[in-house]
Backbone as JSON, one array per atom type, in Angstrom:
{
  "sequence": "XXXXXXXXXXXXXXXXXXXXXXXXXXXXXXXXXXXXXXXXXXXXXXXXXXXXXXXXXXXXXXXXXXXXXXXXXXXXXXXXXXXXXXXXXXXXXXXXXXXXXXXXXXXXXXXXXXXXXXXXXXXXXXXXXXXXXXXXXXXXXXXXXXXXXXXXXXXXXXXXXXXXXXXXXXXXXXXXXXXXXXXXXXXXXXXXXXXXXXXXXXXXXXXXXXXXX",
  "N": [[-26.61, 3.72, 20.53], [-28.3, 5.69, 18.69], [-26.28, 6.49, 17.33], [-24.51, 4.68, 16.25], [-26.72, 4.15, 14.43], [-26.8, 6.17, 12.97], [-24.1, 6.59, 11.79], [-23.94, 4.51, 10.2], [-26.42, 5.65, 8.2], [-25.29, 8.03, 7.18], [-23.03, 6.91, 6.43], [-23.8, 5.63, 3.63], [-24.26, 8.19, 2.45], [-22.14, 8.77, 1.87], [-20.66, 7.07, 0.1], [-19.0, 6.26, -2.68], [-19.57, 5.92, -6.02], [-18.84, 6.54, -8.63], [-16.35, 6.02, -11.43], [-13.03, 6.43, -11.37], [-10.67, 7.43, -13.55], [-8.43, 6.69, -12.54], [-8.37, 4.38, -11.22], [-8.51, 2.36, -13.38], [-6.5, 1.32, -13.11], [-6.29, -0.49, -10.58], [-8.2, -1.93, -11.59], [-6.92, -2.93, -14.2], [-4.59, -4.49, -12.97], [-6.13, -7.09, -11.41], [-7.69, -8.16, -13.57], [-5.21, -9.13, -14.93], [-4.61, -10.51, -13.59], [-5.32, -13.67, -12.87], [-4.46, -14.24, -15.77], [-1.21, -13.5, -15.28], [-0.9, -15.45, -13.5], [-1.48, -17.9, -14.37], [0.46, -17.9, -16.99], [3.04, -16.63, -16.69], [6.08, -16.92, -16.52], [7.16, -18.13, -13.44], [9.86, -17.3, -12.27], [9.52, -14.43, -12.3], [8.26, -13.49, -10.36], [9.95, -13.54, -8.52], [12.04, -11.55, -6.37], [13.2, -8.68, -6.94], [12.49, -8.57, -9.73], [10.25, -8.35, -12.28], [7.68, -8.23, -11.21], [8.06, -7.26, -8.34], [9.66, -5.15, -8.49], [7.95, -3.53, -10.03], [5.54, -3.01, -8.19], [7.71, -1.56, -6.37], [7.61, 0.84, -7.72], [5.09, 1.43, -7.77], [4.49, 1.82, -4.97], [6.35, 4.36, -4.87], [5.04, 6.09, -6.28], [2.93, 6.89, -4.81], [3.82, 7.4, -2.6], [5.23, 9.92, -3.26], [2.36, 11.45, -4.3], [1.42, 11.7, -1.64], [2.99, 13.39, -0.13], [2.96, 15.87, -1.67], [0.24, 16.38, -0.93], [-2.46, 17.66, -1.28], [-4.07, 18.44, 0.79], [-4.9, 18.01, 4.64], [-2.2, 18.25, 5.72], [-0.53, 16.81, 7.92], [-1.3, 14.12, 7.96], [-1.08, 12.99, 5.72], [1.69, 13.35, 5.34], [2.24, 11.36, 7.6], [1.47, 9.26, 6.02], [3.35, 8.5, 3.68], [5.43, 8.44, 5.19], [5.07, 5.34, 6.13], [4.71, 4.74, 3.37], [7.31, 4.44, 3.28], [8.42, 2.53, 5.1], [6.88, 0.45, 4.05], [8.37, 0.55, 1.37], [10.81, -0.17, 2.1], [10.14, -2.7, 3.05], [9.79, -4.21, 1.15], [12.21, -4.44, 0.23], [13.74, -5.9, 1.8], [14.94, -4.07, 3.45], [16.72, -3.75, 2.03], [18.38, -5.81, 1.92], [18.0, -7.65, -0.56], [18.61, -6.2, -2.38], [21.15, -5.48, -2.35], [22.79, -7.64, -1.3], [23.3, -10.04, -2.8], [23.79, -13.59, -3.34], [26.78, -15.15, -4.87], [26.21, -17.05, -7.8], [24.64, -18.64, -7.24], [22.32, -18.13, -7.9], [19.26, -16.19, -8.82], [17.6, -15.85, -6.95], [18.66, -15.88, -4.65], [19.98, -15.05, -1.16], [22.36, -13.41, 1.1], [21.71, -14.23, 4.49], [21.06, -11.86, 7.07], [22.59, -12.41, 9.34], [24.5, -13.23, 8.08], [26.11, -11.25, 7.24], [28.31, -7.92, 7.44], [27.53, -6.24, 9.94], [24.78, -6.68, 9.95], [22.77, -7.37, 11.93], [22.05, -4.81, 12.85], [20.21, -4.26, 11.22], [17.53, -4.8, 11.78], [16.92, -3.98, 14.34], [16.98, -1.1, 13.64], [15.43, -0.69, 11.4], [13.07, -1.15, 13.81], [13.32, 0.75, 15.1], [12.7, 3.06, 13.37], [9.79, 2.43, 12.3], [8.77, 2.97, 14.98], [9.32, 5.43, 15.64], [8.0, 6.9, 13.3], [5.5, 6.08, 14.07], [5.32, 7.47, 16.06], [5.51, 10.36, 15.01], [2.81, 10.11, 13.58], [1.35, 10.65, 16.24], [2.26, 12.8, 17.55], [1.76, 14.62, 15.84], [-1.13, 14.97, 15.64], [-2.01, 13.25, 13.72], [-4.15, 11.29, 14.2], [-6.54, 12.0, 14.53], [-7.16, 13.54, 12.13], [-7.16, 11.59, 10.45], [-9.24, 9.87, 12.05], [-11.31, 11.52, 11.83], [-11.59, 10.9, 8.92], [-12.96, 8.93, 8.44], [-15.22, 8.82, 9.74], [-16.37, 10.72, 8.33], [-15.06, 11.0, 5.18], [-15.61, 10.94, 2.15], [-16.09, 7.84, 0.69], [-14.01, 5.78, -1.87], [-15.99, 3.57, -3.71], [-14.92, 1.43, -5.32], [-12.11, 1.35, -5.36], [-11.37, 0.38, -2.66], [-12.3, -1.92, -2.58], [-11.12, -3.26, -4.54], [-9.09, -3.28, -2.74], [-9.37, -4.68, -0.45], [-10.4, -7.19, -1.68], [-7.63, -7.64, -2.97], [-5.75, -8.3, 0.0], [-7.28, -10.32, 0.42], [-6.81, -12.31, -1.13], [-4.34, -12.55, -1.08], [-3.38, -13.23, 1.26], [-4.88, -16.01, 0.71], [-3.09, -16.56, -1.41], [-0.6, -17.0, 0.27], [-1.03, -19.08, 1.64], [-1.55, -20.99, 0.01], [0.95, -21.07, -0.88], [1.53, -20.19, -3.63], [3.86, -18.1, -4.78], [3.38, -16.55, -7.19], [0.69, -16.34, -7.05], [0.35, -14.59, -4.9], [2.12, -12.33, -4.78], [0.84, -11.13, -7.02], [-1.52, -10.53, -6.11], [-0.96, -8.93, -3.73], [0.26, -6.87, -5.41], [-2.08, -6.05, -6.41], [-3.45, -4.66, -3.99], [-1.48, -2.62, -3.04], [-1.41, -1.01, -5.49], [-4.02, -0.3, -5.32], [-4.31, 0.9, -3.29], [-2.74, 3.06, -3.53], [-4.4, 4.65, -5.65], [-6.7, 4.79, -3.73], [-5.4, 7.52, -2.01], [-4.26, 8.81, -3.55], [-6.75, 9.98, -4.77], [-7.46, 11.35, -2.43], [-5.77, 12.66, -1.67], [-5.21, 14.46, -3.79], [-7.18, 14.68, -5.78], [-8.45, 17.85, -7.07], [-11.78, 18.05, -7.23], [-12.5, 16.04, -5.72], [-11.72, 16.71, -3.16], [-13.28, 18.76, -2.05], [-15.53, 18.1, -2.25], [-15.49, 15.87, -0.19], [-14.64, 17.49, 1.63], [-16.78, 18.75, 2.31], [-18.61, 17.52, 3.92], [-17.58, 17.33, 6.02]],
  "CA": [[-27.27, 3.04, 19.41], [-28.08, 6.0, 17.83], [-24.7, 7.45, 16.79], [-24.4, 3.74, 15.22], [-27.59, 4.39, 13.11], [-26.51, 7.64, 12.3], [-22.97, 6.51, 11.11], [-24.68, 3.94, 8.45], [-26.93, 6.69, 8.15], [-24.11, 8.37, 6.49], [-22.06, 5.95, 5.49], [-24.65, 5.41, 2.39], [-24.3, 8.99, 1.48], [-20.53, 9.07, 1.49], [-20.11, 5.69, -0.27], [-19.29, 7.39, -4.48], [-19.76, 4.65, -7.0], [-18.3, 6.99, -9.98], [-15.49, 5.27, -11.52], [-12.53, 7.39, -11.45], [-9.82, 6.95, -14.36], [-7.27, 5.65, -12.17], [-8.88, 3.17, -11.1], [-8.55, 1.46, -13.92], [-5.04, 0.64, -12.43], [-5.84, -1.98, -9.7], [-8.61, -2.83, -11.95], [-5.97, -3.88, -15.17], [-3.82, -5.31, -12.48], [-7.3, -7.75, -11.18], [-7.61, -8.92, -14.74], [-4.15, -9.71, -15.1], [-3.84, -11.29, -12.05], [-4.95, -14.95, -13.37], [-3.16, -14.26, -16.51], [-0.22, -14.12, -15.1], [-1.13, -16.75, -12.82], [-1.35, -19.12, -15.73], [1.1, -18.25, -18.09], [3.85, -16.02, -16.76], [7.41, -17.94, -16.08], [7.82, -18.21, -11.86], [10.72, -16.09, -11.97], [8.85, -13.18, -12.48], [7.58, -13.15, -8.92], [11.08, -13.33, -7.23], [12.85, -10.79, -5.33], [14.02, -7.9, -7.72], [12.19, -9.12, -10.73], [9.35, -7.82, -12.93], [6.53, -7.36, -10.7], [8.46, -6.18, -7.23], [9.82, -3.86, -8.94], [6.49, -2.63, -10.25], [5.36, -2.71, -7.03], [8.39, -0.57, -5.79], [7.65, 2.06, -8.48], [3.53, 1.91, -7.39], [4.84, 2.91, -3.83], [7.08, 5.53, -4.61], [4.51, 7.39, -6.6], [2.68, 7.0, -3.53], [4.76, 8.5, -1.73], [4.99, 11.12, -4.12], [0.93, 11.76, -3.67], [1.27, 11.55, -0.12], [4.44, 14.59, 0.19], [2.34, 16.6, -2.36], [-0.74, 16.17, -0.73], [-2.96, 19.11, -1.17], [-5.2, 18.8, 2.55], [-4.3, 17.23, 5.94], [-0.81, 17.08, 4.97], [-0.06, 15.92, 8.42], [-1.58, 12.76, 8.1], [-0.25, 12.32, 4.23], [3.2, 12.73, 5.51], [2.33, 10.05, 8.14], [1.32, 8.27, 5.12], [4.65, 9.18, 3.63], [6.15, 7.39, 6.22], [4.48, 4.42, 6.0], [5.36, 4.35, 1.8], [8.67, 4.12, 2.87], [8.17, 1.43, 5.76], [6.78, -0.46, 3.01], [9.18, 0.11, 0.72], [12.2, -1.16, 2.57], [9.43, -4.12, 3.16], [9.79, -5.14, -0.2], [14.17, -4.83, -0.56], [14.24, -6.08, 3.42], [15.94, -3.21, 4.25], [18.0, -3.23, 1.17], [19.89, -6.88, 1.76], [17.96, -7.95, -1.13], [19.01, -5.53, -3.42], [23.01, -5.7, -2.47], [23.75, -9.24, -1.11], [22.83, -11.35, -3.42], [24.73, -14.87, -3.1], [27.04, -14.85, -6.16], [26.47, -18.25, -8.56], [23.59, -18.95, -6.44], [20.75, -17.9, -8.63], [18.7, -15.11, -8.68], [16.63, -15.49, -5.65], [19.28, -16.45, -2.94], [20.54, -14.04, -1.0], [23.0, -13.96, 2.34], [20.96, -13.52, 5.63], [21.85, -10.74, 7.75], [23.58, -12.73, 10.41], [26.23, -13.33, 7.5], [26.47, -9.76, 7.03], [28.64, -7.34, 8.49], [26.71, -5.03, 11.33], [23.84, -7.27, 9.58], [21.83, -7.72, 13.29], [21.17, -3.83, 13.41], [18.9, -3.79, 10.43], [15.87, -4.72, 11.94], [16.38, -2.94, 15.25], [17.02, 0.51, 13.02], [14.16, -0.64, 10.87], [11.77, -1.27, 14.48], [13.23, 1.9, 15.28], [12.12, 3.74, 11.9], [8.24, 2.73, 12.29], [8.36, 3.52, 16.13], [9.62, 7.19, 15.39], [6.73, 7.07, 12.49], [4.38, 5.77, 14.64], [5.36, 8.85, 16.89], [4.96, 11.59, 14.25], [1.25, 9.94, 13.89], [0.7, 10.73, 17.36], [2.49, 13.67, 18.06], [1.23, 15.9, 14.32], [-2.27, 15.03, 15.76], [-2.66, 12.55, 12.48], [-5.04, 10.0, 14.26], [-7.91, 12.88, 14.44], [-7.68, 13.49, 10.66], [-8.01, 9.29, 10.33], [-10.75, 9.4, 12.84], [-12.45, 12.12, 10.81], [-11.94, 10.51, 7.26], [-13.42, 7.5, 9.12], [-16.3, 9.07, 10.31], [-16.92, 11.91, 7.53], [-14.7, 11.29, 4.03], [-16.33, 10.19, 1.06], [-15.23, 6.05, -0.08], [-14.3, 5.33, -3.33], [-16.2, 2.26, -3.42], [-14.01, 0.59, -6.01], [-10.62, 0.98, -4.86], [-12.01, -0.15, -1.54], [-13.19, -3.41, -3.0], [-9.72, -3.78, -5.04], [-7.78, -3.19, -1.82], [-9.82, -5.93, 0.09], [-9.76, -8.2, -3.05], [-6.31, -7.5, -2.79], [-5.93, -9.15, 0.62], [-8.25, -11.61, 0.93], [-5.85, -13.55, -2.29], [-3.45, -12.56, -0.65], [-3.47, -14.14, 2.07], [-4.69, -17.16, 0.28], [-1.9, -17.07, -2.02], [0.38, -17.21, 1.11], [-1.67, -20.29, 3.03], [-1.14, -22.33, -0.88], [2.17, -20.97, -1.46], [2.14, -19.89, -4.83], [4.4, -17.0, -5.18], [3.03, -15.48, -8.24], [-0.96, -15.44, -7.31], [0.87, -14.09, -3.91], [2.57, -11.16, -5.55], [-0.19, -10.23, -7.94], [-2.63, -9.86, -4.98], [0.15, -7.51, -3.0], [0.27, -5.61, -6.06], [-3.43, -5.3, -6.33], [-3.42, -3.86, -2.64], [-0.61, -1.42, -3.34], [-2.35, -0.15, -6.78], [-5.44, 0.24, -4.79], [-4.08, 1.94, -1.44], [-2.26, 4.22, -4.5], [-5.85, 5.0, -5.88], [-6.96, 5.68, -2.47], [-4.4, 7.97, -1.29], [-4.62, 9.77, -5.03], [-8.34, 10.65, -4.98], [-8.22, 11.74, -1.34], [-4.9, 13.64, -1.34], [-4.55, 15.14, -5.03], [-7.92, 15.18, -6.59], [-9.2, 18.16, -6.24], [-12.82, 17.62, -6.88], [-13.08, 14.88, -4.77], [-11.55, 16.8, -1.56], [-13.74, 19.46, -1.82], [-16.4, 17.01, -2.03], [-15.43, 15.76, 1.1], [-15.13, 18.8, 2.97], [-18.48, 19.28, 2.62], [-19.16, 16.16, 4.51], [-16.79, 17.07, 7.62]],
  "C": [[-27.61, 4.04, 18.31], [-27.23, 6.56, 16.93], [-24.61, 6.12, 15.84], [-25.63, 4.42, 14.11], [-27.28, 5.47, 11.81], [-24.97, 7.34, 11.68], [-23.02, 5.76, 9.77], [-25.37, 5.02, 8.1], [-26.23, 7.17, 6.78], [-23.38, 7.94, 5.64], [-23.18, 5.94, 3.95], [-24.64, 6.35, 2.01], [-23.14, 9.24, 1.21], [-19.76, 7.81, 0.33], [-19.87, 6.57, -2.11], [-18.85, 5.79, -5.55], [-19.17, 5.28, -8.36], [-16.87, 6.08, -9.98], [-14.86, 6.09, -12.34], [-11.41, 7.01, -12.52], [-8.77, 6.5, -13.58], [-7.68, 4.66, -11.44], [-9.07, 2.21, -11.99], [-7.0, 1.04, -13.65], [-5.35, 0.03, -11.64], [-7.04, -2.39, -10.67], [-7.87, -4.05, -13.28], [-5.37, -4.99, -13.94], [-4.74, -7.14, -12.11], [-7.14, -8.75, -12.42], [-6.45, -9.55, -15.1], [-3.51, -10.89, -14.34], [-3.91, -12.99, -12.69], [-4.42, -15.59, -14.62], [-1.97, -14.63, -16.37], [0.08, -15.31, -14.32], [-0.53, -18.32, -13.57], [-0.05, -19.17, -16.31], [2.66, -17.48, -17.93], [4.52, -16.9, -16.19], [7.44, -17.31, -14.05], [8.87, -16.78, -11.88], [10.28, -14.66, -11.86], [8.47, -12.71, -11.19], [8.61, -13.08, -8.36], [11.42, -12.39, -7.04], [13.39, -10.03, -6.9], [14.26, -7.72, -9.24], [10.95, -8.03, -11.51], [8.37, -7.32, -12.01], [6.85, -6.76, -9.08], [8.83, -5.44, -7.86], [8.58, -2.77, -9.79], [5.74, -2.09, -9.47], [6.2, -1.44, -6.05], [7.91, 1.17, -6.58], [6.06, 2.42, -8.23], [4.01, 2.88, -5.74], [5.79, 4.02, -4.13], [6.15, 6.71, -5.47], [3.16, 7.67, -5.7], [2.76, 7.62, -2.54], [4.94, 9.9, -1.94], [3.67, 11.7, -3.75], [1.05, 12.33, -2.53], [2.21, 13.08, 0.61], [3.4, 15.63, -0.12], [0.85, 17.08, -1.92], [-1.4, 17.83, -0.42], [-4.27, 19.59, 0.31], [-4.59, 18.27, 3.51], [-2.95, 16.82, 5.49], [-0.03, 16.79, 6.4], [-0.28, 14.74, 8.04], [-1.23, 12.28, 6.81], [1.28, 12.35, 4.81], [3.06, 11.76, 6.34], [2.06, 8.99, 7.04], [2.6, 8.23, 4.24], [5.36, 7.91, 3.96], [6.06, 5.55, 6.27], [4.76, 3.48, 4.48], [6.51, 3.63, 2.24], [9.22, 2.81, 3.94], [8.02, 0.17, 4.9], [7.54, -0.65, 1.52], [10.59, -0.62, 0.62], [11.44, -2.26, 2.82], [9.75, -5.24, 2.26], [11.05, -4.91, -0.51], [14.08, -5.48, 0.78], [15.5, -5.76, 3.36], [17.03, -3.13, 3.13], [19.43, -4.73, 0.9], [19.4, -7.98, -0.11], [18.04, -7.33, -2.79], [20.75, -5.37, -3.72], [23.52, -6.46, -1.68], [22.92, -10.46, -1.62], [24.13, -12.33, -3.63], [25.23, -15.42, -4.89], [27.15, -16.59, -6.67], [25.26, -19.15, -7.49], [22.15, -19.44, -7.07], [20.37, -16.92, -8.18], [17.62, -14.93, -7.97], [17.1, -15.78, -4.68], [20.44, -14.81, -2.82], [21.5, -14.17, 0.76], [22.04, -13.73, 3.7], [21.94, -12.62, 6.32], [22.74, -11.22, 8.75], [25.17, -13.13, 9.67], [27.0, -11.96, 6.64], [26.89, -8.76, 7.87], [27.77, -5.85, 9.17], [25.3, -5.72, 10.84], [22.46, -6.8, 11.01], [21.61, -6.16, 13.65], [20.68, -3.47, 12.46], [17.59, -3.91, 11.02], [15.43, -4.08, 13.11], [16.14, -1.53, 14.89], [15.38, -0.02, 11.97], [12.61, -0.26, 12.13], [11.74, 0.47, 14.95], [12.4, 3.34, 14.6], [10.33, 4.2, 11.8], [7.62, 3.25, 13.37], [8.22, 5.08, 16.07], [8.33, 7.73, 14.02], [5.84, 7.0, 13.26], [3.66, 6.63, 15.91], [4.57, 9.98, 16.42], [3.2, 11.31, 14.09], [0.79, 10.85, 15.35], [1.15, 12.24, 17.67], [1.69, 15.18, 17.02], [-0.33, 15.57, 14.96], [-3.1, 13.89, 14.27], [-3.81, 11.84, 12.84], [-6.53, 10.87, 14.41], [-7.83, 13.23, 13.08], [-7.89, 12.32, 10.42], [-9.21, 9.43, 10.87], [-11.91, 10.45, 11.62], [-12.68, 11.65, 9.45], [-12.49, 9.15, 7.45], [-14.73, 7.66, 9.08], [-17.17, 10.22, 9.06], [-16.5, 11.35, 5.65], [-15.53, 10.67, 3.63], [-15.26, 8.38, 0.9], [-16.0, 5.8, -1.12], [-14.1, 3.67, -3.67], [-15.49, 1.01, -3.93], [-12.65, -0.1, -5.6], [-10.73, 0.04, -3.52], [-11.96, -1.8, -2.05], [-11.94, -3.91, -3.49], [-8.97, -4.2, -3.92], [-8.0, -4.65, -0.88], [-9.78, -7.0, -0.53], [-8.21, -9.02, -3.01], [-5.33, -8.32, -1.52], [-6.45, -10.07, 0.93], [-7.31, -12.68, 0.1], [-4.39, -13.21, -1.68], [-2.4, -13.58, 0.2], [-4.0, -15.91, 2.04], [-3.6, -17.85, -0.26], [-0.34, -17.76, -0.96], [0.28, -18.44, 1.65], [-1.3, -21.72, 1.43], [0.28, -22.38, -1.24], [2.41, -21.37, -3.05], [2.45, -18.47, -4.58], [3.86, -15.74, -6.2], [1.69, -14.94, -8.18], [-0.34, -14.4, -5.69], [1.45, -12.42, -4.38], [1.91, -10.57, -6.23], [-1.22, -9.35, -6.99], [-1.79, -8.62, -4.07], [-0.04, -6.6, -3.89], [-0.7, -4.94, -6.44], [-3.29, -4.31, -5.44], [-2.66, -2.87, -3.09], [-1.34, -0.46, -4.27], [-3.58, 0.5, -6.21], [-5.41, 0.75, -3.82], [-3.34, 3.24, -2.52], [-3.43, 5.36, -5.11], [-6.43, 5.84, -4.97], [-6.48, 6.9, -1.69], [-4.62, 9.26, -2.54], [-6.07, 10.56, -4.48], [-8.24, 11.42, -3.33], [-7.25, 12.99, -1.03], [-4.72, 14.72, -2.33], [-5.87, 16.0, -5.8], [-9.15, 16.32, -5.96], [-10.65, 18.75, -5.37], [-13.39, 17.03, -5.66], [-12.65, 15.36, -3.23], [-12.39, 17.8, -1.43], [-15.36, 19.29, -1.49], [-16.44, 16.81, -0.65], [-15.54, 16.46, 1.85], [-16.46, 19.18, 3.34], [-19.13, 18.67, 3.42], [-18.77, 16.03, 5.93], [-18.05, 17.78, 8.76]]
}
């Protein structure tokens, strides 16, 4: 009981309420979100369109962060890993970037069973996160997690975006609209980008933290 006390304890002095300039990136996206809701044409949300591909270009500088990462750079390359998990998430695996169904329209695409060697994308994909899900375990990553769990500073904002970020998410999915569906993903992304930034790059804020381990 008291290790709980003592982790709120804590938690209240690690929580940082400054509001960091990139954070105004999932917050534009927030504001935009029932903008485009409203008034942007459907298409915009499909497969290979305006805002996945915005989304693809939030994770790859993500990824970027995450390579670059100036502390625990095991556990940023497990994060790394994870970019790129989620970036074949959003082509699945790439069939929606080169089999698209010609005279179709621009959101049909062939499934993999009508593609040749099609049926070993998703075992090489389960393969992909297993062998990630290795390097976690084997680089020792889940003791830098446990410690930025138990010690880092949270930047309360992005935090709040990223949850934001799912909670519509997952609504958008249960009403099936596509576009508040996609805005909320791209919140999350913008705001796990944020997160990943301030903890891997900036390097105020890690020195900050260290102080806290």
């Amino acid at each position: 009981m008291e290790h709980i006390k003592n982790f709120f304890n804590e938690l209240k002095e690690r929580i940082d309420f400054k509001f960091y300039p990139i954070l105004l990136a999932p917050f534009i996206i927030l504001l935009l979100t029932p903008i485009f809701i409203k008034w942007l044409p459907a298409h915009y949300a499909y497969e290979n369109s305006l805002i996945e591909n915005f989304q693809l270009v939030v994770i790859l500088f993500t990824f970027i962060f995450c390579v670059k990462a100036k502390c625990d750079k095991p556990f940023f390359y497990s994060m790394a890993l994870v970019m790129i998990i989620l970036f074949l998430r959003e082509i699945n695996c790439g069939r929606t970037v080169f089999f698209l169904i010609p005279g179709a329209g621009t959101n049909a695409f062939y499934s993999w069973k009508q593609i040749p060697y099609g049926y070993l994308a998703h075992p090489l994909y389960g393969l992909f996160m297993a062998c990630s899900g290795l390097y976690f375990i084997l680089s020792k990553s889940y003791k830098i997690f446990w410690n930025y769990l138990l010690h880092a500073k949270v930047t309360i904002y992005a935090w709040v975006f990223a949850i934001i970020g799912i909670i519509f998410g997952v609504i958008g999915e249960e009403v099936g609209v596509e576009m508040y569906e996609e805005m909320a993903e791209t919140l999350f992304y913008v705001s796990l980008m944020a997160i990943i930034f301030m903890q891997a790059q900036n390097k105020e804020y890690i020195e900050t933290t260290e102080k806290t381990k």
